[in-house]
C-alpha positions as CSV (number, residue, x, y, z in Angstrom):
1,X,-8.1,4.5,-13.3
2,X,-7.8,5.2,-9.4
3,X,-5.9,6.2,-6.9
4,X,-5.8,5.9,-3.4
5,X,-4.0,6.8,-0.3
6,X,-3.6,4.5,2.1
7,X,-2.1,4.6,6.0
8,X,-1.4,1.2,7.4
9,X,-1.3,1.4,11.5
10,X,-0.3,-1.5,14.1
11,X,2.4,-3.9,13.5
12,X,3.9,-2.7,10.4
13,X,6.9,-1.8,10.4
14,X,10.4,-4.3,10.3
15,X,7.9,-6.8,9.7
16,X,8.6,-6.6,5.6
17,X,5.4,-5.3,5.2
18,X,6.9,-2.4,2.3
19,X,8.8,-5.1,0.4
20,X,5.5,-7.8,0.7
21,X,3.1,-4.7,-0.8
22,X,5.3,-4.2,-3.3
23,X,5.2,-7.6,-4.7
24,X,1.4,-7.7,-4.5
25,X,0.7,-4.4,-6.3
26,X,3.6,-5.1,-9.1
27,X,2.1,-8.5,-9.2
28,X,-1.9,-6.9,-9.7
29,X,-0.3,-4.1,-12.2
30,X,-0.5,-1.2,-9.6
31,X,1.9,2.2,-10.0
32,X,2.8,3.8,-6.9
33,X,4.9,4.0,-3.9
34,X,4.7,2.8,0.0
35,X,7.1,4.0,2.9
36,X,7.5,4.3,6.5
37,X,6.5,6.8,8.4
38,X,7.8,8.6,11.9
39,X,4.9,7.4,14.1
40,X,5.6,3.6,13.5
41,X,2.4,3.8,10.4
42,X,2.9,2.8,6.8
43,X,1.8,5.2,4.0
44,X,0.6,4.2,0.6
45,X,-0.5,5.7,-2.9
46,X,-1.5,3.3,-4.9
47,X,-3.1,3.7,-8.6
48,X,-4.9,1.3,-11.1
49,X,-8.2,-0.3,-12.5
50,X,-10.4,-0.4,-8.8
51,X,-10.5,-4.0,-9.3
52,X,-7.1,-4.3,-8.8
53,X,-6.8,-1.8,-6.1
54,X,-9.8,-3.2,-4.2
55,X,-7.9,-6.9,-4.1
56,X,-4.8,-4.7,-3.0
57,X,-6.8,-2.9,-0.4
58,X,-7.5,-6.2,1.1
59,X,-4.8,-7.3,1.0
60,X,-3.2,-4.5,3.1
61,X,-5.6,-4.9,5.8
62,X,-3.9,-8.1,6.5
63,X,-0.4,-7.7,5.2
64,X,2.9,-10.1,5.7
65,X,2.7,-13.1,7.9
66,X,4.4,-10.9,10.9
67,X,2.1,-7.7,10.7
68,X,-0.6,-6.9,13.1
69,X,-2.8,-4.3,11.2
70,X,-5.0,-2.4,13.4
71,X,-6.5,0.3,10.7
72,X,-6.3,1.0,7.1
73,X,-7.3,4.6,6.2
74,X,-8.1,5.0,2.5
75,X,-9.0,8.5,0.4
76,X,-9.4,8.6,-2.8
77,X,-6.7,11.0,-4.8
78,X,-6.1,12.5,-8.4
79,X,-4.3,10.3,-10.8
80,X,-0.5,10.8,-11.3
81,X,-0.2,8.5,-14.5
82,X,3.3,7.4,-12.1
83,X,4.7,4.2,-13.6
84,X,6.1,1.2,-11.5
85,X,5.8,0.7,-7.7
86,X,8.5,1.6,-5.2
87,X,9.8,1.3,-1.6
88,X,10.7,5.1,-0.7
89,X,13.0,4.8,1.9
């Protein structure tokens, strides 16, 4: 088990980019939570098997259909043992 922060920049906000992510890490198993942030970024923990979060990595550097991501910081993080994935609003 892993966990990861991540901060999304470019096009990612009011694009459904929280609500897409959400589907893909519930869909790959992943615990965690992703909001927006002030300066127009998306922030992301994220915590699983590193397979799992590497496909979900990937998949954030691309996001919805509508998004335009420029960057994807990652660091690594302690586990939280968090259950379920959630929008914070």
């Amino acid at each position: 088990m892993k966990r990861y922060k991540l901060i999304i920049k470019g096009r990612v906000q009011g694009v459904w980019y929280r609500g897409s992510a959400q589907r893909k890490a519930r869909e790959l198993g992943l615990n965690g939570f992703i909001k927006n942030m002030p300066d127009g970024s998306v922030y992301a923990e994220a915590e699983g098997n590193e397979s799992n979060l590497d496909v979900f990595i990937e998949w954030c550097k691309k996001g919805p259909e509508l998004a335009r991501v420029e960057a994807v910081l990652i660091e690594e993080t302690g586990t939280l043992g968090q259950q379920g994935f959630e929008v914070h609003r």
